[in-house]
KOLNUMI-957917 format. One record per residue (C-alpha): residue number from 1; residue in three letters; x, y, z. Coordinates in steps of 0.5 Angstrom, whole numbers. Example, Ala and Ser with C-alpha at 12.3 -4.5 7.8 and 13.67 -1.06 7.14 Angstrom:
# KOLNUMI-957917
i, aa, c1, c2, c3
1, ala, 25, -9, 16
2, ser, 27, -2, 14
//
This chain:
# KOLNUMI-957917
i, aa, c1, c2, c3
1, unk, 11, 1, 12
2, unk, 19, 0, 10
3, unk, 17, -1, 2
4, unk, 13, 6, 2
5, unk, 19, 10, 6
6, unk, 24, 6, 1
7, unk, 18, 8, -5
8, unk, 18, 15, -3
9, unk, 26, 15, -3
10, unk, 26, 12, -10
11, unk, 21, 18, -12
12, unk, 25, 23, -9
13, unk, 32, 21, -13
14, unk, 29, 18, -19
15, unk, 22, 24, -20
16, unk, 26, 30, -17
17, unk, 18, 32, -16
18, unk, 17, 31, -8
19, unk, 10, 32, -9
20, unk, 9, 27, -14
21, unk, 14, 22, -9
22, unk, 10, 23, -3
23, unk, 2, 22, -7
24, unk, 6, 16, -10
25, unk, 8, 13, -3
26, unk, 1, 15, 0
27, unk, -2, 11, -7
28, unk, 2, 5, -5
29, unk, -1, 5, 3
30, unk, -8, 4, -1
31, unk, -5, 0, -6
32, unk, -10, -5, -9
33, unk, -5, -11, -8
34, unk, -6, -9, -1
35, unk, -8, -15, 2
36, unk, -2, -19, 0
37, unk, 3, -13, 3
38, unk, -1, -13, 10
39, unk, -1, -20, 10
40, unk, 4, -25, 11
41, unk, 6, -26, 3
42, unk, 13, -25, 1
43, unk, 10, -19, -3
44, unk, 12, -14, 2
45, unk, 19, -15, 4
46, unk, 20, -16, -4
47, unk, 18, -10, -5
48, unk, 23, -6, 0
49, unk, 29, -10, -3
50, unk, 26, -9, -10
51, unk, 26, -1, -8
52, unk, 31, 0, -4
53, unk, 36, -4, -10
54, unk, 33, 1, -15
55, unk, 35, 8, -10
56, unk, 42, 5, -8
57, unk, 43, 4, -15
58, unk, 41, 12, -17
59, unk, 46, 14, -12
60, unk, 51, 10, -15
61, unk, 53, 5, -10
62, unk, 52, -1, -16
63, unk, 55, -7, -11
64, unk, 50, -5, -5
65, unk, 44, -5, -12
66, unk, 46, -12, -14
67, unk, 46, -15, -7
68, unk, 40, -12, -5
69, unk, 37, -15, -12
70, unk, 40, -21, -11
71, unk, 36, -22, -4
72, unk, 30, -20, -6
73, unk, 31, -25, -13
74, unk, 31, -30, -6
75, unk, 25, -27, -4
76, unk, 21, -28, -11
77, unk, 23, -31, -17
78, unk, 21, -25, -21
79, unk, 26, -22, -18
80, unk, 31, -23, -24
81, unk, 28, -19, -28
82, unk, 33, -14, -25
83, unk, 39, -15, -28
84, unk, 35, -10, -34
85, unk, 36, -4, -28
86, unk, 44, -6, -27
87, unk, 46, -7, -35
88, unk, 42, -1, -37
89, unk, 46, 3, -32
90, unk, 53, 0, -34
91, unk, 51, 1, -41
92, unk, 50, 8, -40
93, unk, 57, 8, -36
94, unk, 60, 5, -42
95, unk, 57, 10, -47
96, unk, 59, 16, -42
97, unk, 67, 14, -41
98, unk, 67, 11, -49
99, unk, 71, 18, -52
100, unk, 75, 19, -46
101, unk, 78, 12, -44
102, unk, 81, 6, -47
103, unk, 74, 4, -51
104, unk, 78, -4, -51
105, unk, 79, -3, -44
106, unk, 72, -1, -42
107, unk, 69, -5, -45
108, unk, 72, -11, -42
109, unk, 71, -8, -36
110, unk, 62, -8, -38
111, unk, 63, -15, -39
112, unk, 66, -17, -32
113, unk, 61, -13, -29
114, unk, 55, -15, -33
115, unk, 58, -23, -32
116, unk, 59, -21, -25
117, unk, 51, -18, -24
118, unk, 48, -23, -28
119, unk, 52, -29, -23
120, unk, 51, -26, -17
121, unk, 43, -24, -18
122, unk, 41, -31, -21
123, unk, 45, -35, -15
124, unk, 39, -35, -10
125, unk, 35, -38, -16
126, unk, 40, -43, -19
127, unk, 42, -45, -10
128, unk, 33, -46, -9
129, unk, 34, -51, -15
130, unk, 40, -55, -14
131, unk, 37, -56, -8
132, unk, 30, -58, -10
133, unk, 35, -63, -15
134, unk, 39, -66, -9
135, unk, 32, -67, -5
136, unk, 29, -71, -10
137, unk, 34, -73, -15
138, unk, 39, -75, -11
139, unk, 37, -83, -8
140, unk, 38, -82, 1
141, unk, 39, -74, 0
142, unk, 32, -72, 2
143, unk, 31, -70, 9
144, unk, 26, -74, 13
145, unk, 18, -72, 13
146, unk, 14, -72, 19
147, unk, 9, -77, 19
148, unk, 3, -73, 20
149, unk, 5, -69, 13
150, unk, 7, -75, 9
151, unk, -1, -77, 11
152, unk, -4, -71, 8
153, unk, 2, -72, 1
154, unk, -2, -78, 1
155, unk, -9, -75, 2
156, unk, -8, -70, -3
157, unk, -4, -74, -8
158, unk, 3, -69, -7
159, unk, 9, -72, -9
160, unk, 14, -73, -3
161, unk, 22, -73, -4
162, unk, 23, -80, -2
163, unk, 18, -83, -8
164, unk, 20, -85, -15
165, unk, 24, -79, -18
166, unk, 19, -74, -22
167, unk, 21, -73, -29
168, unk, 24, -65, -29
169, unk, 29, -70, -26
170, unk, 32, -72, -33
171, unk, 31, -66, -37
172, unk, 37, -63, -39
173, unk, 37, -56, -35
174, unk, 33, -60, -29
175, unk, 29, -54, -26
176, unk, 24, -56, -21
177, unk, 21, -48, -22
178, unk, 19, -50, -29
179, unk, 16, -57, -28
180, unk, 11, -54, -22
181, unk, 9, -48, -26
182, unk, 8, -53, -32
183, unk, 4, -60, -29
184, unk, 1, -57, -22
185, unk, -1, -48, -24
186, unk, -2, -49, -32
187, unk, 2, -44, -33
188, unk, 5, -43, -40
189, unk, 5, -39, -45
190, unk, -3, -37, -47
191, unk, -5, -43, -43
192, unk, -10, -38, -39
193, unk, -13, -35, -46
194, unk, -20, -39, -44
195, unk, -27, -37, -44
196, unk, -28, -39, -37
197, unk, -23, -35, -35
198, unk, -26, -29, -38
199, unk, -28, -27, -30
200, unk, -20, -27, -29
201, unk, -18, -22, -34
202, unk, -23, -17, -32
203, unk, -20, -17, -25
204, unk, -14, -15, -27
205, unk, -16, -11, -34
206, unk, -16, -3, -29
207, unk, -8, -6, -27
208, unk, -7, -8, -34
209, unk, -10, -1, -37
210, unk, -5, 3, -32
211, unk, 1, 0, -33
212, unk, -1, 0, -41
213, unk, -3, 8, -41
214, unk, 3, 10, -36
215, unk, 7, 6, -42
216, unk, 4, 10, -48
217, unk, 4, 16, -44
218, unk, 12, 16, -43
219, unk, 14, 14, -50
220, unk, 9, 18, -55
221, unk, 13, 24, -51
222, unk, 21, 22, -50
223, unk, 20, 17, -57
224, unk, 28, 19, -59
225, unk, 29, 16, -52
226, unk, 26, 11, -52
227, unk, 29, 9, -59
228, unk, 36, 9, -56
229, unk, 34, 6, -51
230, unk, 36, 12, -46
231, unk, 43, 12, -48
232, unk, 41, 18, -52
233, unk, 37, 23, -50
234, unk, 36, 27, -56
235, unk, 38, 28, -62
236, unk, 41, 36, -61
237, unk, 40, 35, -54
238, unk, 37, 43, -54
239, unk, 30, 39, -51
240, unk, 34, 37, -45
241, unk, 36, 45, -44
242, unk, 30, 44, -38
243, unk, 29, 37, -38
244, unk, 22, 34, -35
245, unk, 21, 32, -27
246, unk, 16, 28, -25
247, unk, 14, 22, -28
248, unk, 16, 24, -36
249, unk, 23, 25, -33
250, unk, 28, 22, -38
251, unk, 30, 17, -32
252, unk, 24, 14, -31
253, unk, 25, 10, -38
254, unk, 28, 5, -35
255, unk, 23, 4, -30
256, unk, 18, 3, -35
257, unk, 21, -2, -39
258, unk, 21, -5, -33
259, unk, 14, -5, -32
260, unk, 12, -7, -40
261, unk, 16, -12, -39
262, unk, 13, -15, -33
263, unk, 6, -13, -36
264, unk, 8, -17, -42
265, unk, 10, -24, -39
266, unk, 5, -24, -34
267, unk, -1, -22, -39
268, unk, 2, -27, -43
269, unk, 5, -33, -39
270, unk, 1, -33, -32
271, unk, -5, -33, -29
272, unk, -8, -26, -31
273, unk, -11, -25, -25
274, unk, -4, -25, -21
275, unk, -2, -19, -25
276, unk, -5, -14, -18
277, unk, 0, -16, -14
278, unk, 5, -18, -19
279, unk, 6, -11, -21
280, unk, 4, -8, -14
281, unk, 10, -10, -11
282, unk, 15, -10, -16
283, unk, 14, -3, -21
284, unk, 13, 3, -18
285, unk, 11, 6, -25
286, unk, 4, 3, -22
287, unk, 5, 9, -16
288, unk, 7, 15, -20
289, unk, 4, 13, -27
290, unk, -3, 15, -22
291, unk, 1, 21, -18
292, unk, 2, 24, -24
293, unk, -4, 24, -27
294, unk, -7, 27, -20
295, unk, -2, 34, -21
296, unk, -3, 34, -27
297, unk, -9, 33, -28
298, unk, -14, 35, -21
299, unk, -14, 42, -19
300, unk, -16, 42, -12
301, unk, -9, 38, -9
302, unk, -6, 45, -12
303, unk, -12, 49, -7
304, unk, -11, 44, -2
305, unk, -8, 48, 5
306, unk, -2, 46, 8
307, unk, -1, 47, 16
308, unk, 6, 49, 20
309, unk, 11, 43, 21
310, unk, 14, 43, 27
311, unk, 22, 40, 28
312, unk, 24, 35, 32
313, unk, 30, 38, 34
314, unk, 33, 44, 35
315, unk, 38, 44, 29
316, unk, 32, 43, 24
317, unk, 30, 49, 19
318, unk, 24, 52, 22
319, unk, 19, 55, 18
320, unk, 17, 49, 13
321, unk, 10, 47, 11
322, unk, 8, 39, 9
323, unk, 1, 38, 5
324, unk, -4, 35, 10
325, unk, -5, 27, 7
326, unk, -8, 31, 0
327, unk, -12, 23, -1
328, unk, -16, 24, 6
329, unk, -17, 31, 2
330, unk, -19, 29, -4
331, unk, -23, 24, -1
332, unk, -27, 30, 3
333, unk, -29, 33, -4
334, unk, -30, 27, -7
335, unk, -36, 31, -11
336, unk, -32, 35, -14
337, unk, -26, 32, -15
338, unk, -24, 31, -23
339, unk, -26, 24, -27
340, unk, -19, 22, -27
341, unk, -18, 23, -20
342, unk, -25, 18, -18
343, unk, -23, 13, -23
344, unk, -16, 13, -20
345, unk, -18, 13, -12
346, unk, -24, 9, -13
347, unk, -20, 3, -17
348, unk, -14, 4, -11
349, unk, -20, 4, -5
350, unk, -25, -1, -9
351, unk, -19, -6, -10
352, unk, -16, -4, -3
353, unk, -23, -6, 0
354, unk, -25, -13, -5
355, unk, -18, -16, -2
356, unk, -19, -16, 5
357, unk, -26, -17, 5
358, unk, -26, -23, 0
359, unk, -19, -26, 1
360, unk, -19, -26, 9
361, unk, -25, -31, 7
362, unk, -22, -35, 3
363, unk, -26, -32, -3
364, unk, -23, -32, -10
365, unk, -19, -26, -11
366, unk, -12, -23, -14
//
């Protein structure tokens, strides 16, 4: 609930498109990852870090963005990827001062920053795998195992901290994350391009297309931006005399990227089926892609009918109007809602669905 209230927040400050942030933080209620933010996966609380750490650094406040970061990189390993939010924010700042400040100064200035945001996102990371080293590497430092768990390492073959020291203990980057997603999961690059797992790619194919589709969409239409890097927004900046809003807002570029990237790494290096929850909870482009394509795209949100907000307290501007929940809408008029908005709800609501009933019964799922 805190994730979808930190997603509105993020939308509101990044889309400048209320509308488009409120369908965003009601697509995020039936997301199809919904299974593993409801129940108790860390998913949930990354998510809020995650979006969170995103609007703090919108409205500037750069140390309070790389805090919250950090702590969700203690949430989730696939937090590091967030140091590109904080980088691309000091580089636009770089660039924005260069004409007007010292440029040596400046730019020694960009180094400590970055150092300092990269030091202070990996160190959750770096602190789990030093102490995964001193458990199993270093002789008497492991803590005691109750006998009743040592049983069940001894039933099911798991290796316990006071045995023979694994081999990551001699690497010279000992990294015991590497080792375990290498030895017990298979995970490497293309090590999950199997005929078998042909079922495993069509699970998550609709996230894969989403995410490709929202990333295509935004570079055909911003290409010069994307070719700067979002340093430059254009090239007689005459086009930004009315700049987009919504999801092709010039400030979602970073978000995107974000979002390719994790797509990218995760279609090729992990197990492909994760990708739902992988994205679910760490991009929002996963939520306004779709927001977007619902305004833009399906008549009947513009014809749905609105019905007086009532303040909570008397200093509250009176006269306001909020939309009623425009998907329970949607949903009500389903026969006549566009192809585009079927195949967005019907995926949200299908994988929504699939997740509680297959999961909760120990079933193969995302």
């Amino acid at each position: 609930m805190l994730a979808a209230v930190a997603l509105h927040d993020l939308g509101c400050l990044v889309l400048h498109c209320p509308r488009q942030s409120f369908y965003a933080a009601l697509l995020f209620c039936l997301s199809p990852a919904n299974v593993f933010l409801a129940a108790g996966y860390s998913e949930a609380l990354f998510a809020l870090l995650t979006f969170s750490a995103m609007g703090q650094l919108e409205r500037g406040r750069v140390w309070t963005s790389v805090l919250l970061f950090a702590i969700a990189t203690g949430v989730r390993s696939n937090g590091l990827v967030s140091v590109g939010f904080l980088m691309h924010s000091q580089c636009q700042g770089f660039f924005s001062s260069l004409t007007m400040l010292n440029p040596l100064r400046q730019l020694f200035k960009l180094m400590a920053s970055l150092f300092l945001s990269v030091f202070t996102l990996g160190l959750p990371f770096a602190l789990f795998q030093y102490y995964a080293y001193t458990q199993f590497c270093l002789p008497g430092s492991a803590r005691p195992i109750p006998e009743p768990l040592v049983q069940l390492a001894v039933d099911k073959g798991y290796r316990i901290a006071e045995g023979n020291e694994p081999p990551w203990c001699f690497w010279d980057v000992p990294l015991i994350y590497s080792y375990i997603q290498d030895v017990y999961w298979n995970v490497g690059f293309l090590k999950y391009y199997e005929l078998k797992q042909v079922p495993n790619f069509l699970l998550a194919a609709p996230v894969a297309i989403l995410v490709a589709w929202a990333t295509w969409t935004y570079v055909t239409t911003h290409p010069w931006l994307c070719l700067t890097l979002g340093l430059q927004r254009s090239k007689n900046n005459k086009t930004l005399e009315k700049p987009d809003l919504g999801f092709l807002s010039p400030q979602v570029f970073v978000y995107v990227v974000h979002a390719a990237v994790l797509l990218l790494f995760g279609g090729l290096c992990m197990h492909v089926q994760v990708l739902t929850r992988f994205l679910g909870s760490s991009t929002p482009i996963m939520y306004w892609f779709p927001a977007h394509l619902l305004q833009d795209q399906e008549p009947l949100l513009r014809s749905l009918k609105t019905v007086p907000w009532k303040p909570l307290a008397e200093d509250s501007p009176p006269g306001q109007k909020v939309p009623r929940n425009p998907i329970m809408g949607l949903l009500y008029h389903w026969k006549t809602c566009s192809p585009v908005t079927r195949y967005i709800l019907g995926y949200f609501l299908t994988y929504w669905l699939l997740g509680l009933l297959l999961h909760c019964n120990f079933l193969p799922w995302t």
